[in-house]
C-alpha positions, 0 to 999 in steps of 0.5 A: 567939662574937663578934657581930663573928665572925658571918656567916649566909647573909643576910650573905654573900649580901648580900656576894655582891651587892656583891663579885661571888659567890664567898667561896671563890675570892676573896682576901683583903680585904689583897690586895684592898685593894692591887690595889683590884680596878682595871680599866684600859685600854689601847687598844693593838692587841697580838696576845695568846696564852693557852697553856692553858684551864684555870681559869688560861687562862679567867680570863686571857682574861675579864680581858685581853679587857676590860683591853685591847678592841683587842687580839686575843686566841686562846687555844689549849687542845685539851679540848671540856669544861671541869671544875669540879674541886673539885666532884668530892670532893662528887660521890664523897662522893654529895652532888652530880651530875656534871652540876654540874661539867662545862662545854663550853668554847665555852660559856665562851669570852668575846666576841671570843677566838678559840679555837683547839682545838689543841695547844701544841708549842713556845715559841719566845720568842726570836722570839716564837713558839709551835709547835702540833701542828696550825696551825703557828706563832702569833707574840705580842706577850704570851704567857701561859702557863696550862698547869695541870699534868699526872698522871704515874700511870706513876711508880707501878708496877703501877697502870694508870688503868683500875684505878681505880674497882676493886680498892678504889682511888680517885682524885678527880684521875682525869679527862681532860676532852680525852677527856670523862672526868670520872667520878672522883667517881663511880669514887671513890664506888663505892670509898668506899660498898664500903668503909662497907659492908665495915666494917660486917663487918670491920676495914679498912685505908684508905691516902690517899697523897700523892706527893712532887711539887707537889699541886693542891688541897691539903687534898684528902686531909684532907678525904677523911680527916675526912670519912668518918672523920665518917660512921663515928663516925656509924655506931659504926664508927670502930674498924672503920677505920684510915685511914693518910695516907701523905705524903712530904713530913714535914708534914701541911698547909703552913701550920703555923698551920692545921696545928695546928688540923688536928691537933686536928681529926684526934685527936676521931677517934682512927682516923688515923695519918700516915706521913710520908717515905712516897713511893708507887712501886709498888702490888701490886694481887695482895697489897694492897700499897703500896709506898713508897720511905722514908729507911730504904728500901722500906718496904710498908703493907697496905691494903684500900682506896686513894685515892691523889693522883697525881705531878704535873708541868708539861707536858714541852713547858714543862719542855723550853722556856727558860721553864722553871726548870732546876735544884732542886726546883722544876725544870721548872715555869715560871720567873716573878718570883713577885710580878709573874708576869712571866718575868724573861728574857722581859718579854713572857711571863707566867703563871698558875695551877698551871703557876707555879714559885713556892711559891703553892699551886695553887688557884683562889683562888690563880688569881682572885688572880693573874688580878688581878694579870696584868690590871693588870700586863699592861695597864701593860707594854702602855702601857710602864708599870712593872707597879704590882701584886704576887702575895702568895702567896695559896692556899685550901684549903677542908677538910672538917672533919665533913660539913657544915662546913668550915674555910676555909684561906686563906694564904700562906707567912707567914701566915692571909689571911682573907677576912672577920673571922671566926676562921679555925680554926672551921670552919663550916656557911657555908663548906660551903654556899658550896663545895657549892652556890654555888660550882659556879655561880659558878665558871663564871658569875663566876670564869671570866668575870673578875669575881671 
């Protein structure tokens, strides 16, 4: 390896200091460069709502409050806990606690935001209003919306949310922080711990499903997949599980160069077949049977054990408003200028993170990205500017290759966007130290509070 393709723990904790913490939500040195990172500020007295406290919702609020320190700003998100939820796949593997990933929101909120715990029930932007379920009408100046996505488990026949954690199905995606669940890696860890020990005395079907709609944290499955197909080989046991990745889309990884290097990962293994054009609708809990509708009809696949990633969709009350795209695959998610992230109807509305129609990936370092942009662009639209600063597609995906090293996906539609100059397509020890320990903290006491 190159000298000039080496980074130890010194290096990136020396990184660390001067760039803010963080190697796995920030973007990529290019984009940096174009936004330069800028902070300005505008002394403008606007009335700023953020729909959403998600990730998304957080990083907006922490970026604008200091953007624009007249303006007032209320954030309206119902959840009390706020979830670090990429921290969930190393909570099911047994490598971290809960506790790491889990935050109250009041604990997060930044100075002078007003919080209002309730619920979105209407957009109005006709008239600048927004409904909520419990204080009425909210009028804005700025509206943006950070509404993240929702779980549609009911499009799968026959699976209730209460199956999982039993009957050998999996989800790290099943949490509610409204409710204070966010106990899918340890449900998700009972699964897999019963299905090491089961092939210790038999052969094992295990399908990993992901469903034909937009999908937060891409690359969730694979790192599923190579990660416990790592522990069996450890074990002697790769001949005793045959792990099937049921997609319904016709591609493993939607980078095609990462997907290449994807493949060469998944044959050291020879135990992972796909299944693509496989769609899940219905699972028969009685017989182990996934149900999947195909090209060529309704096809089933035996399993013994199941992760399955759930359908997902915008919220029904931003798919049923006018800032919702109305027609194609994109349908219902929310309709913004994928450079600028400004609605191109409603010049006073923006978005943010994985309620966005665009062809981005949903992640969180899509969303550090964006939250630059929203900063800059909402700033200058404030001071009646024309918005300087554009989104370029960015995404990471951080797949766990082998337990202990990960390959670090950062891309856009046309290409890899690395962050430091290092080879994307090795996987590394440093990246899995960074996403396992150091970004659970840096995640609420950097990303969240906008300075990354």
């Amino acid at each position: 390896m190159k000298k000039s393709e080496t980074l130890n723990r010194r290096d990136a904790m020396k990184f660390f200091g001067i760039a803010g913490v963080g190697i796995l939500a920030c973007g990529n040195n290019e984009a940096k460069a174009e936004t330069k990172l800028s902070m300005p500020s505008s002394k403008k007295h606007a009335r700023i709502v953020i729909a959403g406290g998600g990730t998304a919702g957080m990083v907006a609020a922490a970026r604008i409050r200091r953007a624009a320190p007249n303006a007032k700003i209320i954030l309206i998100a119902p959840n009390t806990q706020h979830l670090y939820q990429p921290g969930q796949l190393f909570v099911a593997a047994g490598l971290s606690n809960p506790e790491q990933n889990i935050r109250k929101t009041s604990d997060l909120l930044p100075n002078n935001v007003t919080w209002l715990q309730d619920k979105v029930m209407a957009f109005d932007p006709e008239n600048n209003i927004l409904e909520t379920e419990k204080s009425g009408k909210i009028l804005y100046d700025i509206l943006i919306v950070a509404l993240g996505t929702e779980y549609d488990w009911s499009r799968i026949e026959g699976l209730e949310r209460s199956m999982i954690g039993r009957e050998g199905i999996a989800s790290v995606y099943d949490n509610d922080t409204l409710k204070g669940e966010a106990d899918a890696g340890v449900k998700s860890r009972k699964v897999f711990t019963q299905m090491q020990e089961e092939a210790r005395k038999r052969h094992i079907e295990f399908l990993c499903t992901e469903p034909n709609t937009p999908i937060k944290g891409v690359g969730t499955t694979l790192s599923i997949l190579l990660l416990y197909s790592d522990r069996l080989k450890r074990e002697g046991l790769t001949k005793r599980v045959r792990f099937t990745f049921s997609k319904a889309d016709e591609t493993l990884f939607p980078s095609n160069i990462f997907q290449k290097q994807l493949w060469q990962e998944i044959d050291k293994y020879n135990n992972i077949r796909t299944a693509y054009g496989f769609n899940l609708t219905a699972i028969d809990i009685a017989r182990k049977k996934a149900i999947y509708e195909t090209s060529e009809g309704k096809k089933e696949l035996s399993y013994d054990f199941i992760h399955i990633v759930p359908p997902m969709q915008a919220c029904k009350v931003l798919a049923s408003s006018p800032l919702a795209i109305k027609e194609g695959k994109e349908k219902g998610w929310m309709l913004v200028n994928s450079k600028t992230l400004q609605h191109p109807k409603y010049q006073n509305v923006f978005g943010i993170g994985d309620i966005l129609g665009d062809t981005s990936g949903k992640s969180g370092g899509a969303v550090q990205h964006q939250g630059i942009i929203l900063q800059d662009n909402i700033t200058a639209a404030l001071e009646e500017k024309p918005l300087p600063y554009n989104y370029d597609g960015y995404t990471l995906a951080p797949i766990i290759t082998t337990e202990g090293k990960i390959l670090l996906a950062e891309y856009n539609k046309q290409k890899p966007l690395p962050t430091f100059p290092l080879n994307p397509m090795i996987s590394r020890h440093l990246w899995w130290w960074i996403q396992k320990d150091v970004m659970p903290r840096a995640y609420f006491d950097v990303l969240l509070r906008g300075m990354m």
